[in-house]
C-alpha positions, 0 to 999 in steps of 0.5 A, a space after each residue: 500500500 505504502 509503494 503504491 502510495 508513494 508512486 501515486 505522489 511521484 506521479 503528482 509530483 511530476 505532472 506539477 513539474 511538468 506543470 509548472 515547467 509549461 507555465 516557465 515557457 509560457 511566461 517566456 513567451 508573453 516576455 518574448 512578444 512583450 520585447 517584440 511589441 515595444 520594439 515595433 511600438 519605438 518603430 512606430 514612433 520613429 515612423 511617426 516622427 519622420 513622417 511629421 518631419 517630413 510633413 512640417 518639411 513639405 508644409 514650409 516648402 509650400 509656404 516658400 513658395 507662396 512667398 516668392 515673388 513670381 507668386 500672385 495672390 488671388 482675391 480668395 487667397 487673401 480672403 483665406 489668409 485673412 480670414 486665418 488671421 481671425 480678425 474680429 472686427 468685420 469693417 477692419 477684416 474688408 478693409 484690410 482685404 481691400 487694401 491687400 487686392 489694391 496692392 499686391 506687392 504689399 500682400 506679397 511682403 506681409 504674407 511673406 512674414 511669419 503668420 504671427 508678425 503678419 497683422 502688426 506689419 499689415 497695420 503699420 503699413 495701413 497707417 503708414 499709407 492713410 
């Protein structure tokens, strides 16, 4: 009784091993794709920021262009541009279109500048004129 005891506990006690040697593997796995999912999230990442990059590359290559002087702004343009700008004021915003579609040397040097300097110098070049 006693070998028959002792047998049924050395059956147990290798199927726990086998057992827990499967989990072991297991957790070996979940680390291995663990490892892959951050590696493949990094490239992501990376993707992601030279795809940005090369956007921001494209936006301002654009912007160039409009900036150069063989470009002519079209009523529309201005329009969009000033509208962009998000003057409030609706007498100033017709003004401001008016006085840019009467000059379009002028619409070339202020919407050559920096989006955020563009009010100011169209201003001081409005008061200038009056």
């Amino acid at each position: 009784m006693v070998d028959v005891i002792k047998n049924q506990f050395n059956m147990l006690n290798t199927n726990l091993q086998n057992c827990i040697a499967s989990m072991n593997r297991g957790n070996d796995v979940v680390d291995e794709v663990l490892a892959m999912a951050r590696v493949q999230a990094t490239s992501s990442q990376e993707i992601a920021t030279k795809i940005k990059q090369q956007n921001d590359y494209y936006c301002e290559h654009v912007q160039n262009d409009h900036r150069k002087s063989s470009y002519q702004y079209s009523p529309s343009n201005i329009w969009s541009i000033l509208f962009d700008l998000n003057i409030q004021d609706e007498v100033v915003m017709d003004q401001c279109y008016d006085f840019l579609c009467e000059n379009p040397v002028i619409a070339m040097r202020v919407f050559g500048m920096p989006k955020e300097r563009r009010m100011e110098k169209l201003f001081n070049i409005m008061t200038r004129r009056q």
